[in-house]
N, C-alpha and C positions, 0 to 999 in steps of 0.2 A: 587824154585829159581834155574836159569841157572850159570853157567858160565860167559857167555858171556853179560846177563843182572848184573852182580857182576862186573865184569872187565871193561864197559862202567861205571858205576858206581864209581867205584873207579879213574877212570882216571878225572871223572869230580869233586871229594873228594882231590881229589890233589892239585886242581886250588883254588878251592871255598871253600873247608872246610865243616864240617859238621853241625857247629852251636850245636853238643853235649854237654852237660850239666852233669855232676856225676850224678845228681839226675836223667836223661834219661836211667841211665848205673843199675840201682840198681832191685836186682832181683836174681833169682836163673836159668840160662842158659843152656839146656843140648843140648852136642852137637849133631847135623843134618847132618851134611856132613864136612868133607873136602878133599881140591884140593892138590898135594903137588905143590910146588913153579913150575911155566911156564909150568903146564898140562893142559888144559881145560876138563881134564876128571877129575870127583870126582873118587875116591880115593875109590870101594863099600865094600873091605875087610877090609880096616881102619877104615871106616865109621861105617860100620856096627857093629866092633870090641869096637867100641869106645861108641854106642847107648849101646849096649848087657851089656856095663859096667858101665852104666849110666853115662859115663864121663861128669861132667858139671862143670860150673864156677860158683861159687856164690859172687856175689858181694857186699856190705854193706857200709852204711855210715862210716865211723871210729869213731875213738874216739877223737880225737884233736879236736883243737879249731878252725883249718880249717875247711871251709865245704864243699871244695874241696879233703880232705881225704877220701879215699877209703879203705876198707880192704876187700881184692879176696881171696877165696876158692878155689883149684883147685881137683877136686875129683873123685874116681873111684872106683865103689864096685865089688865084686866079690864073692855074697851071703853075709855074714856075716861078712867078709873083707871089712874094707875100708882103703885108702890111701891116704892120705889127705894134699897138700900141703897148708898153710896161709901164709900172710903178707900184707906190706900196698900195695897200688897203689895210681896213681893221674894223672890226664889228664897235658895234656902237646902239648902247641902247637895251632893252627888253625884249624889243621884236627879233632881232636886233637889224639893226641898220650895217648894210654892207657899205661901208664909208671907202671911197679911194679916190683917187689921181691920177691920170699919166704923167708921168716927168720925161718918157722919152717915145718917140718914134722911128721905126726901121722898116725900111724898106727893101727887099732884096729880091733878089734873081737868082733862082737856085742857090747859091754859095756864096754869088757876089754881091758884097751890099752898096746898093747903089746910094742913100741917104740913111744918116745916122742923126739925129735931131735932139737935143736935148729943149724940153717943153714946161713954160713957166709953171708954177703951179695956180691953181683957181684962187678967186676970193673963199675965204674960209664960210661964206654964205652961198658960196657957190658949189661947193665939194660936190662931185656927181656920187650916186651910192643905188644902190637895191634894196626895197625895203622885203626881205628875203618871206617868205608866205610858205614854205616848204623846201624840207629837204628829203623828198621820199626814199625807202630803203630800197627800194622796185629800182633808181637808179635814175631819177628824176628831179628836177629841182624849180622851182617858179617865185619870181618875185616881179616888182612893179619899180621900173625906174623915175628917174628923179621927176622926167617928162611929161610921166603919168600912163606909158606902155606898159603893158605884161607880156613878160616872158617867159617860155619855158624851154630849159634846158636837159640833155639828156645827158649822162655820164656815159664817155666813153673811155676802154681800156688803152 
């Protein structure tokens, strides 16, 4: 996936929306590439930095009694090291907007957790979120964060 087939893409997500569903969004996502905000070149030493470290998103039905509740993973190992940001999320919007927060952080060592962190929540102007651009059925997915990067994720089993 290009650039510039992402960025047509997104320009027609803006107008029309993506018709995204939670239940479209659920899955464990390691990241593939990304652009930083107004480059059409990916980004090969972030990218690459970010595969090496398994960076991925995992996504999850939540636990409320919405079933539009989401609870995101955001995580990165480094052999026996992991880093592990949680909390909720929820679509938001026509595009829609992947809205969320971490409320916690873990840090472990194989099994043992060395920091367990509970994490304020942002200004409600501040909510970090993915304005999501696709969820392809090939097993692919790309949106553009709060920052103004694009990302593309691959669905793994």
């Amino acid at each position: 996936m290009n650039f510039a087939i992402l960025n047509a893409r997104e320009k027609a997500v803006r107008l029309t929306g993506t018709g995204l569903k939670s239940i479209d969004l659920l899955g464990c996502w390691h990241l593939q590439t990304i652009w930083s905000k107004a480059d059409p070149k990916a980004n090969p030493f972030s990218s690459w930095m970010l595969r090496s470290l398994n960076a991925r998103l995992e996504i999850k039905a939540g636990l409320g009694i919405n079933c539009k509740d989401l609870r995101l993973t955001n995580a990165i190992n480094l052999g026996p090291v992991e880093l592990k940001f949680q909390g909720p999320g929820w679509l938001k919007g026509k595009r829609p907007l992947l809205m969320f927060h971490f409320d916690s952080l873990t840090l472990r060592i194989g099994g043992l957790v060395l920091l367990k962190k509970a994490l304020p929540a942002p200004d409600q102007k501040r909510t970090p979120f993915f304005a999501l651009i696709e969820r392809n059925p090939d097993g692919w997915m790309a949106a553009r964060g709060r920052g103004g990067g694009l990302a593309l994720w691959i669905l793994k089993d």
